[in-house]
C-alpha positions as CSV (number, residue, x, y, z in Angstrom):
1,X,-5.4,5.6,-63.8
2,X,-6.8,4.9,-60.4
3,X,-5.4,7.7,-58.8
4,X,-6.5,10.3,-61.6
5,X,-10.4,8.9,-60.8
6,X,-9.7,9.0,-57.0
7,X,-8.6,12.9,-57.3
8,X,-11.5,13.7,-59.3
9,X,-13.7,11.9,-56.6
10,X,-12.6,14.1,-54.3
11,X,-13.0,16.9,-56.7
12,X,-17.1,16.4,-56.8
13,X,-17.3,16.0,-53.4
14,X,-15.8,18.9,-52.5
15,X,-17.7,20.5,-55.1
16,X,-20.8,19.8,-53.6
17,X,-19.3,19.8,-50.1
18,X,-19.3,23.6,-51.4
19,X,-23.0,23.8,-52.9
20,X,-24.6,22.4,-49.6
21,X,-22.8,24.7,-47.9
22,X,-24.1,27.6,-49.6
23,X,-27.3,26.2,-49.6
24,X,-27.8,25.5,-46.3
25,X,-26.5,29.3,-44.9
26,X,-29.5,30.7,-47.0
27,X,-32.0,28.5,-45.6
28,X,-30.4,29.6,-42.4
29,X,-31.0,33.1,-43.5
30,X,-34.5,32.8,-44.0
31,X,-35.4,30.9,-40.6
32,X,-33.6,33.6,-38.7
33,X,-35.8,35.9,-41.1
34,X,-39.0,34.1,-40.2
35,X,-38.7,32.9,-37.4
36,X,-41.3,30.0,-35.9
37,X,-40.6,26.5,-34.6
38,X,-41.8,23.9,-37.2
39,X,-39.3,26.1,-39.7
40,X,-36.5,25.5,-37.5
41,X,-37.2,22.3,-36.7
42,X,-37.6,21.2,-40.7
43,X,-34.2,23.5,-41.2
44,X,-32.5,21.3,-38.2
45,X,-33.8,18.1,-39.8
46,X,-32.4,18.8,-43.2
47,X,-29.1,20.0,-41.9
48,X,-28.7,16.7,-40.3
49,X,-29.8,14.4,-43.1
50,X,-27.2,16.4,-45.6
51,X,-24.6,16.0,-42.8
52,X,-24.9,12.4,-42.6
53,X,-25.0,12.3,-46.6
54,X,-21.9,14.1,-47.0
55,X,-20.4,12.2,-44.2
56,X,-21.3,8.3,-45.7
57,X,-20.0,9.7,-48.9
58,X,-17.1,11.1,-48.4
59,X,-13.1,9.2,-48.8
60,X,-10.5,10.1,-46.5
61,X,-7.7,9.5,-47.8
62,X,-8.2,7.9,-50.6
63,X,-4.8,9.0,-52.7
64,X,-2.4,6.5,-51.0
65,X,1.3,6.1,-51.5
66,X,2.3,3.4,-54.1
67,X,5.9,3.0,-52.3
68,X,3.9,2.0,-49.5
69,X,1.3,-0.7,-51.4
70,X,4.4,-2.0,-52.6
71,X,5.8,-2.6,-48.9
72,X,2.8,-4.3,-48.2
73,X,2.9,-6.6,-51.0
74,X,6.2,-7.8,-50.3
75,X,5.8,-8.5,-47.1
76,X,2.3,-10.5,-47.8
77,X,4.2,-12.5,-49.8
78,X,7.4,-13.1,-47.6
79,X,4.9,-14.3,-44.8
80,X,3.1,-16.6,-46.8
81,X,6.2,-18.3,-48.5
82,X,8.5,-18.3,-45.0
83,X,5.7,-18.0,-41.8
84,X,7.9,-18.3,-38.8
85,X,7.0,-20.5,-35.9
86,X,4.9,-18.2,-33.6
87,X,3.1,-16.5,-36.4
88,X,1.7,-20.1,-37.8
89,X,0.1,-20.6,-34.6
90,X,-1.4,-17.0,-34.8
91,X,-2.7,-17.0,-38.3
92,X,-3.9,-21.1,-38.5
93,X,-5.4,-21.8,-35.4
94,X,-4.7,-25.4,-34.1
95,X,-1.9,-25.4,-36.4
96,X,0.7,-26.9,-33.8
97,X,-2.0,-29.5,-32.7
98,X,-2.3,-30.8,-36.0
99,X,1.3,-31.4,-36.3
100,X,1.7,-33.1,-32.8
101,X,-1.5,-35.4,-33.7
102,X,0.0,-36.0,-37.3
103,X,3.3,-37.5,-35.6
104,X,1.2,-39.0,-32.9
105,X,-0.7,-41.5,-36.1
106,X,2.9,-41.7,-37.6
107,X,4.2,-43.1,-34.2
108,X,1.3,-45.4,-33.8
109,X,1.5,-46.9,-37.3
110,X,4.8,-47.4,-36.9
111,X,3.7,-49.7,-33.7
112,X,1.0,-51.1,-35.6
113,X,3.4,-52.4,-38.1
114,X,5.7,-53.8,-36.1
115,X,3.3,-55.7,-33.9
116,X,1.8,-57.1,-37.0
117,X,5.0,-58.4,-37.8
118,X,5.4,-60.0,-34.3
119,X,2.2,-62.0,-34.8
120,X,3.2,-62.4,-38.6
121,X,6.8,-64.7,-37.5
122,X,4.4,-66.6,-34.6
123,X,6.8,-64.9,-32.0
124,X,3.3,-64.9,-29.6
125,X,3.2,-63.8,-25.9
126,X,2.5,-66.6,-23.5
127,X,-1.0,-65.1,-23.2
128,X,-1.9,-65.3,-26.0
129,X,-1.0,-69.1,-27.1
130,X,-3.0,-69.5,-24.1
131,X,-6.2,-68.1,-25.4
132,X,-5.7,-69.7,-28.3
133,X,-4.8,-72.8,-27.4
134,X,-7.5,-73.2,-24.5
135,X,-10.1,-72.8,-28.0
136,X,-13.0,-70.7,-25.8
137,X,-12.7,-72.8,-22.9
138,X,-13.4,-70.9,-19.5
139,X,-12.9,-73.5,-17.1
140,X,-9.8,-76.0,-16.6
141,X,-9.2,-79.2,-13.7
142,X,-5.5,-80.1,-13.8
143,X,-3.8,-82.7,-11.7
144,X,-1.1,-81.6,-9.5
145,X,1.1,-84.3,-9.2
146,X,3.5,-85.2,-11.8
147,X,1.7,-82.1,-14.2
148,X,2.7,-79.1,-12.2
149,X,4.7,-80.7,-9.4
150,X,8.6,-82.6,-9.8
151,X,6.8,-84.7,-7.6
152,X,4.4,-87.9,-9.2
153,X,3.5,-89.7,-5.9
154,X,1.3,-88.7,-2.7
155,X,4.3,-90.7,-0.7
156,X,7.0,-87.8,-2.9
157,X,4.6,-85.1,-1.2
158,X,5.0,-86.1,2.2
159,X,8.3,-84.5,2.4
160,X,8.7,-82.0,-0.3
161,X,7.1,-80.7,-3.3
162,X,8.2,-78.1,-6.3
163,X,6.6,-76.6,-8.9
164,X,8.3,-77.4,-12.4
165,X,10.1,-74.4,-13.4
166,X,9.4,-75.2,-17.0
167,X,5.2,-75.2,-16.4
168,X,5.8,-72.1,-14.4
169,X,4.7,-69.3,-16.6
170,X,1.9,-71.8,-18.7
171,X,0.6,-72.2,-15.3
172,X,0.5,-68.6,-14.0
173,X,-1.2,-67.7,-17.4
174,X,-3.9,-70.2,-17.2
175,X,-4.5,-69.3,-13.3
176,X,-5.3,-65.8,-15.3
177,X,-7.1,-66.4,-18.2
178,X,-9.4,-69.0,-17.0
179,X,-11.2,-70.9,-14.0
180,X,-8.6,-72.8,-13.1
181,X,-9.0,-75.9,-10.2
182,X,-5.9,-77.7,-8.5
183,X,-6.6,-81.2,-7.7
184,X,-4.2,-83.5,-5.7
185,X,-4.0,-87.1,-3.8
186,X,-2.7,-86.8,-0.5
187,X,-2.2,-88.9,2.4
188,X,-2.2,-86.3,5.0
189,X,-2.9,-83.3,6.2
190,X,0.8,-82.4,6.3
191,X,1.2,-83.3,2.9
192,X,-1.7,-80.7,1.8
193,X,0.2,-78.3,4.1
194,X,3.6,-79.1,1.7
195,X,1.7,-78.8,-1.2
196,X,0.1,-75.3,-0.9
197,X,3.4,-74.1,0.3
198,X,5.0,-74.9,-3.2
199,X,1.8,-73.1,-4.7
200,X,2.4,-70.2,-2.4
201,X,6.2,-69.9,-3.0
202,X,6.1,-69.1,-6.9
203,X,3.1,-66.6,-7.0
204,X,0.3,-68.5,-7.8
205,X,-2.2,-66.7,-5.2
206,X,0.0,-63.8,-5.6
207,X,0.5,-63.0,-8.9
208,X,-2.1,-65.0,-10.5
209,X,-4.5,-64.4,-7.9
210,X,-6.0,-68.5,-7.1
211,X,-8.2,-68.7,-4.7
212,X,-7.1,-71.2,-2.3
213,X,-10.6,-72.6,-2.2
214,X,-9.5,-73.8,-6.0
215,X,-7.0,-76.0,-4.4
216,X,-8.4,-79.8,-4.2
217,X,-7.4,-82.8,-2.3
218,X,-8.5,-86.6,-1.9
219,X,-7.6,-89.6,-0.9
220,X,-8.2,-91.8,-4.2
221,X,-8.0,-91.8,-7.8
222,X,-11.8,-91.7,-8.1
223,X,-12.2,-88.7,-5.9
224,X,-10.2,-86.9,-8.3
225,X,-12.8,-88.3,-11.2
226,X,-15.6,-87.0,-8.9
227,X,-14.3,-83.6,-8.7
228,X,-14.1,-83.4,-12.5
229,X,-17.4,-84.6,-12.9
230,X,-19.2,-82.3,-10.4
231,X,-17.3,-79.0,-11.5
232,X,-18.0,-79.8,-15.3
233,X,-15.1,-78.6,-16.8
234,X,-13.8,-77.6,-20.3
235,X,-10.4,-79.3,-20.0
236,X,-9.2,-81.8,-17.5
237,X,-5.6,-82.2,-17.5
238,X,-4.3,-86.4,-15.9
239,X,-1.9,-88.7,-16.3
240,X,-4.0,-91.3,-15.4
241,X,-5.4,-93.1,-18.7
242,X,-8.1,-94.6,-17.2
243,X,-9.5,-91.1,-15.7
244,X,-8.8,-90.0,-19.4
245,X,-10.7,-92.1,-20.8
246,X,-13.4,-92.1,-18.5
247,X,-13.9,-88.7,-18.7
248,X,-13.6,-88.1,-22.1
249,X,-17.3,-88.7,-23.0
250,X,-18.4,-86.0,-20.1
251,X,-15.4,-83.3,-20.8
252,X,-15.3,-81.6,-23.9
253,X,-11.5,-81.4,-24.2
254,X,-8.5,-83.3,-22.3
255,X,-4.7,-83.4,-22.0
256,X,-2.9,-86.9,-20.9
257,X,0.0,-86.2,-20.2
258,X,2.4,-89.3,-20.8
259,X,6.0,-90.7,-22.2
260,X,6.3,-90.8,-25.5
261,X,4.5,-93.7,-27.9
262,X,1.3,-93.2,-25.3
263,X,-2.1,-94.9,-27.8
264,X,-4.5,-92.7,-28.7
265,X,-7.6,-92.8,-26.2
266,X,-10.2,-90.9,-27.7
267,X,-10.9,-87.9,-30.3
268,X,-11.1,-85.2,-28.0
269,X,-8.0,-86.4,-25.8
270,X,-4.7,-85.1,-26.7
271,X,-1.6,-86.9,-25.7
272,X,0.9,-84.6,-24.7
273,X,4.4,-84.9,-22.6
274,X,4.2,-82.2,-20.8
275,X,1.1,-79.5,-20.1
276,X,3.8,-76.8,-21.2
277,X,4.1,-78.3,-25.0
278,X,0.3,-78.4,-25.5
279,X,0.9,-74.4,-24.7
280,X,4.3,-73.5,-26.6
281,X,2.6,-72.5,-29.6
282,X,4.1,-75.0,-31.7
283,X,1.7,-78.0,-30.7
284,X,-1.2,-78.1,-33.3
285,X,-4.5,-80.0,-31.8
């Protein structure tokens, strides 16, 4: 049916293809007959506009070959059921990015879930039981001897000192994560000397990047009470109960450090046996 009305399209535009032709020789006729310029110019004007008529209307080619409408509508359909992999990223712009970004979220939530899981068994890093632990404190005083050194005695220092192996990373992580200040009783000058030199050796101005200025030493116990006091500290770590308990109405938190069966001082001191178990993540304040 569409190709009978295409044919007899083309029938009646041919048909009055023919009748403008016609026409427009005996208008031709009679300008060459009279001949003056505004007829010519009308006649030139009309030609034109029944030109351009004939031209808008006509169809080329409009009987077309149903083997070939066919051959087109297979292959329409056998590109949109099976597109291979360089005509996708012709035809859907972005197509290729959309996949790489939809395995990028896959990848990610595959990370997500197994870092909740992580925090989910309590398997924390050692930064983070630090933050937590530390409970928005930015500023920590810690005695040196007998906390982070082997050695408990100014006399021990005189000769050697080491830096507990198990405090180690606790220590390094606090250096980080807060304002961290060192304080020591010495007898000498060779003894601060020994001291620093222990400091040195596992990375604490190194890795953890201490100042040296944070390093303290005295001569007394109180001097070690009148550091605390003047740099106004969140936590102060001792061993000392008296400094403990002296404190403990100017310092808003406190570790003692002592053997086991050590009596309660105050609320806001805990007794620990070593600054490493108040930070293992299992010690609950």
């Amino acid at each position: 049916m569409g190709d009978s009305i295409a044919e007899e399209l083309v029938q009646l535009l041919r048909g009055i293809n023919a009748t403008l032709t016609v026409k427009l020789s005996h208008l031709l006729g009679f300008v060459f007959r009279n001949k003056n310029a505004s007829s010519v110019g009308a006649v030139a004007g009309l030609a034109i506009a029944l030109w351009w008529t004939w031209k808008c209307w006509r169809v080329p080619g409009a009987r077309r070959d149903p083997r070939l409408d066919k051959r087109d509508g297979a292959g329409a359909g056998a590109a949109s059921q099976a597109p291979a992999a360089g005509e996708m990223d012709d035809a859907v712009p972005g197509a290729s990015s959309t996949a790489v970004a939809t395995s990028i979220t896959h990848a990610t939530q595959r990370g997500s879930g197994a870092e909740g899981k992580v925090v989910e068994t309590g398997e924390l890093t050692v930064a983070q039981v630090v933050r937590r632990q530390l409970n928005g404190g930015r500023k920590m005083t810690c005695q040196l001897l007998g906390v982070i050194l082997e050695e408990s005695s100014p006399e021990e220092v005189q000769k050697h000192a080491v830096v507990r192996p198990a405090v180690l990373d606790v220590l390094l992580e606090i250096a980080r994560t807060c304002d961290l200040y060192l304080v020591a009783r010495v007898l000498d000058d060779a003894s601060e000397a020994v001291v620093m030199g222990a400091l040195d050796a596992v990375g604490l101005f190194t890795d953890a990047k201490l100042s040296r200025e944070k390093v303290l030493f005295c001569s007394t116990e109180a001097g070690r009470t009148s550091f605390v006091r003047q740099l106004e500290p969140d936590w102060h770590v001792d061993t000392l109960r008296d400094i403990n308990a002296g404190l403990a109405p100017f310092v808003r938190q406190q570790l003692h450090v002592a053997p086991p069966g050590a009596s309660p001082i105050a609320q806001n001191v805990y007794i620990v046996e070593a600054l490493e178990q108040y930070f293992s993540g299992a010690f609950c304040s």
